[in-house]
C-alpha positions as CSV (number, residue, x, y, z in Angstrom):
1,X,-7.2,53.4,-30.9
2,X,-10.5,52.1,-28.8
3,X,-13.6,54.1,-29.4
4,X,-14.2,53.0,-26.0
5,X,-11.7,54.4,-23.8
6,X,-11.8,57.6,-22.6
7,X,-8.4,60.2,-22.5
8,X,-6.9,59.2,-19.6
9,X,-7.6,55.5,-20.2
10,X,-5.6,55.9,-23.8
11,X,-2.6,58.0,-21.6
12,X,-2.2,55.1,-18.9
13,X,-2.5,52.1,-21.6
14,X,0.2,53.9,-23.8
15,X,2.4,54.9,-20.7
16,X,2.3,51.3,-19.6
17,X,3.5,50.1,-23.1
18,X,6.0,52.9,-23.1
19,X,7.7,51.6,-20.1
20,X,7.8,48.0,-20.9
21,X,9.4,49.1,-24.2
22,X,11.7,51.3,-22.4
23,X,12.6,48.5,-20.0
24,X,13.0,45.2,-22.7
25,X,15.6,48.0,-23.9
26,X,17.7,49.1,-20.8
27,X,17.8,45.1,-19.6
28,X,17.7,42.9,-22.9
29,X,20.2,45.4,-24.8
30,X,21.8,48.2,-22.9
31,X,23.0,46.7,-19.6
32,X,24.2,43.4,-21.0
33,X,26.9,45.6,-22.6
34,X,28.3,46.9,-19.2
35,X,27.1,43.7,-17.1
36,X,27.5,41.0,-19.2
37,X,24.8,38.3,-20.5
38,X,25.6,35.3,-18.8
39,X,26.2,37.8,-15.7
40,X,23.0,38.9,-16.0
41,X,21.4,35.3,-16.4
42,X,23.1,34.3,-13.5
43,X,22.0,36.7,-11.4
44,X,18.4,36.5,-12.5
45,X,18.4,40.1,-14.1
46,X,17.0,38.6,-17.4
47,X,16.2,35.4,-18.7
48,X,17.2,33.3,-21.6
49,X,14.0,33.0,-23.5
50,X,13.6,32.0,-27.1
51,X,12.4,34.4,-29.6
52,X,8.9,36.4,-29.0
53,X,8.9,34.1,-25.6
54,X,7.2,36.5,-22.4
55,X,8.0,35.4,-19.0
56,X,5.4,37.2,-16.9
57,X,7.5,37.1,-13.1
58,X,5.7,40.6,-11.9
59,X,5.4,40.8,-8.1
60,X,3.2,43.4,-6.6
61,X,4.4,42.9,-3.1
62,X,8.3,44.0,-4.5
63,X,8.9,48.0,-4.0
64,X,10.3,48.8,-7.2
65,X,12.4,52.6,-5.9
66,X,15.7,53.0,-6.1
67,X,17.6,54.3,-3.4
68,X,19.0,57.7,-4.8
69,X,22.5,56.8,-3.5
70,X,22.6,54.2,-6.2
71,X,20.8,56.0,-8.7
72,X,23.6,58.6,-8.3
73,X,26.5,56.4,-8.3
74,X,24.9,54.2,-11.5
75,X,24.1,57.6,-13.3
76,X,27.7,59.3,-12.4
77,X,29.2,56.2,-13.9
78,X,26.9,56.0,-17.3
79,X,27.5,59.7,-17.4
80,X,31.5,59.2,-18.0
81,X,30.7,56.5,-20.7
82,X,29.8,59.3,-22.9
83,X,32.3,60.8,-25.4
84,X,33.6,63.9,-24.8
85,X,32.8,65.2,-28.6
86,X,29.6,65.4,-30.2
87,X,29.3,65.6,-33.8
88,X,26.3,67.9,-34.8
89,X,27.1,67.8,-38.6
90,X,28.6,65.5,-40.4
91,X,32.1,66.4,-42.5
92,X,30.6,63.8,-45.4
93,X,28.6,65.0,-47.5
């Protein structure tokens, strides 16, 4: 909470913190499953960083889009990881 921001100030500031969050997830946890750490070391998709460490590579001039070929191909796959039964209420009670 600022007492100086206005709405739409608060919106983008929490968006922007939303996304980073959402992103430390999908690359520091989530894709190192399928990809592999060292893979994704290797390949300069993360870093190895220390605890609480920030490494601050943003580049304005990079177009950050994906081409929606990929995006369907990657989502298609994701999609099959998924198991095909979803438990709604547990039998243990």
């Amino acid at each position: 909470y600022n007492p100086h921001w206005d709405d739409e100030l608060l919106f983008q500031e929490a968006r922007r913190i939303n996304i980073a969050q959402y992103q430390h997830i999908n690359y520091y946890e989530w894709l190192p499953i399928f990809l592999g750490w060292e893979n994704m070391v290797k390949n300069r998709l993360i870093y190895r960083v220390k605890g609480g460490e920030y490494i601050n590579d943003y580049d304005p001039s990079q177009d950050p889009s994906v081409l929606n070929s990929h995006a369907t191909a990657a989502f298609r796959y994701f999609h099959s990881q998924i198991e095909g039964r979803l438990d709604l209420v547990s039998e243990i009670r």
